[in-house]
N, C-alpha and C positions, 0 to 999 in steps of 0.2 A: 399611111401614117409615117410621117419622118419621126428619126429618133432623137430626142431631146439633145443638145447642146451641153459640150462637156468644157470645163475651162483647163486649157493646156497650155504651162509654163516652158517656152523655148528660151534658153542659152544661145545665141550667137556670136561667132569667136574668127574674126581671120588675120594672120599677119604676114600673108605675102598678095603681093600686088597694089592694086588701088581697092585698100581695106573698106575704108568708107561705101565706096563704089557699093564693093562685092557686097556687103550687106545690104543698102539698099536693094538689090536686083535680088537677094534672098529674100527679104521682106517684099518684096511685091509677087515672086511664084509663091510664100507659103500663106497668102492672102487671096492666092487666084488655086492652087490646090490643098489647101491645108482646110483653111478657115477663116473665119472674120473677124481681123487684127482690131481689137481691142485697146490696148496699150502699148505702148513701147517708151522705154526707159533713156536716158542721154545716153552715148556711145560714153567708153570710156577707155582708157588707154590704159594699157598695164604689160608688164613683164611677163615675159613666160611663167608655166608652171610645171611643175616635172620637169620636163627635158628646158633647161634654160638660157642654151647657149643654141638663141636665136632673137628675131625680130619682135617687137613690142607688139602686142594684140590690141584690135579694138574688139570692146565686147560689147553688146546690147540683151537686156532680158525682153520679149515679146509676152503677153497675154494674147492667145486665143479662144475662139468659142467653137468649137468640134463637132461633128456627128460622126468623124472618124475615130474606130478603134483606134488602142495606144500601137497597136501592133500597126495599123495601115497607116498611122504618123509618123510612124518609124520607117516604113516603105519610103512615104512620099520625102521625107525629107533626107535618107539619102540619097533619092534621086535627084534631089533639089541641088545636093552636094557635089553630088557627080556632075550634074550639067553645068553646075559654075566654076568645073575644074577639078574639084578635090581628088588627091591622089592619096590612097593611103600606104605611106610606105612603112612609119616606126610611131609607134605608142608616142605620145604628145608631142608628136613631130611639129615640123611648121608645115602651116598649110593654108589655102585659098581660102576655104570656107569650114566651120564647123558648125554642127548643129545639133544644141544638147536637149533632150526631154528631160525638163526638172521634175514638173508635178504634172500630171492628167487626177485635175480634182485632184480627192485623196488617196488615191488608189497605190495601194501597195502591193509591187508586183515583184516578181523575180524569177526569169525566164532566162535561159544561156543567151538569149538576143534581146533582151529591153532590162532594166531593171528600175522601180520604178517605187520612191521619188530614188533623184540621180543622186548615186552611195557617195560622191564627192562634195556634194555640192556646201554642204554646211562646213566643209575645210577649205574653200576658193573664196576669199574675200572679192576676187573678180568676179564670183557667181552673185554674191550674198547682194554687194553694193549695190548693182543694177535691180536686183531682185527686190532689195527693201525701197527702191523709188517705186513701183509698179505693185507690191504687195506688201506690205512693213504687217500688216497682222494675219497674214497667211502661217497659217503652223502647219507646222511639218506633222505627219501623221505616223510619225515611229518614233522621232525624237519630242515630239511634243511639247516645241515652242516654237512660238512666232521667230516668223523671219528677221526682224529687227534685233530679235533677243542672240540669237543666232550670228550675227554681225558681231552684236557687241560682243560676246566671246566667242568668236572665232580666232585663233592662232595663227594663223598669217597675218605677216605683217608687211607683205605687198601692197607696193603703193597702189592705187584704185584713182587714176586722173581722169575729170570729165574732160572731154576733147571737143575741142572747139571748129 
């Protein structure tokens, strides 16, 4: 008996190298070890966050469908991270690739290694944007409101470019 299929909200974030590139080549390992990509959102270009004196990010949201634990999503993709480069040297550094778990379903979790849905992600208008192409009436299961609603008051006021 296989175990049912879970839906898992990936963040993808790079701005060093050939951005575009790297996320494609991330989108095809978390489709060949993750799960079976669903959706994906227009790439989008924006300014750093936190650390901000650095290169423009492109970001994209992924929907998947899972029989992976949150925990062995969490494995595989930063493995996914490491093989396409990523170094990690300083807290929202620049980097090759990033790969954020927003939502696995509703589950709300909080482990020193996952925390889960992502404690940022309702204050990144770069998360939000991509997220309300791909889920506009997805709610958050702590703050309980949809994604859309969550946009519209969210406080950053980082620009959020579709990239063409």
């Amino acid at each position: 008996m296989t175990a049912p299929s879970q839906l898992l909200y990936l963040l993808l974030g790079a701005n060093l190298g050939d951005r575009a590139q790297t996320l494609a080549q991330a989108r095809t390992q978390l489709a060949q070890q993750v799960g079976t990509l669903t959706q994906a959102s227009p790439l989008y270009e924006t300014a750093a966050w936190g650390l901000t004196d650095q290169p423009a990010y492109l970001n994209q949201v992924l929907l998947l469908e899972t029989v992976l634990s949150p925990e062995a999503v969490l494995t595989q993709t930063q493995a996914i991270e490491q093989a396409l480069g990523r170094v990690r040297a300083e807290r929202w550094g620049a980097r090759v690739i990033d790969i954020d778990l927003l939502f696995y379903n509703d589950l709300i979790l909080n482990t020193p290694a996952l925390t889960l849905p992502h404690p940022y992600l309702h204050l990144r208008r770069f998360t939000l944007q991509p997220l309300a192409d791909v889920a506009p009436n997805l709610t958050h299961p702590v703050l309980k409101m949809p994604v859309w609603q969550l946009l519209e008051v969210c406080q950053d006021g980082s620009e959020v470019i579709k990239f063409s």
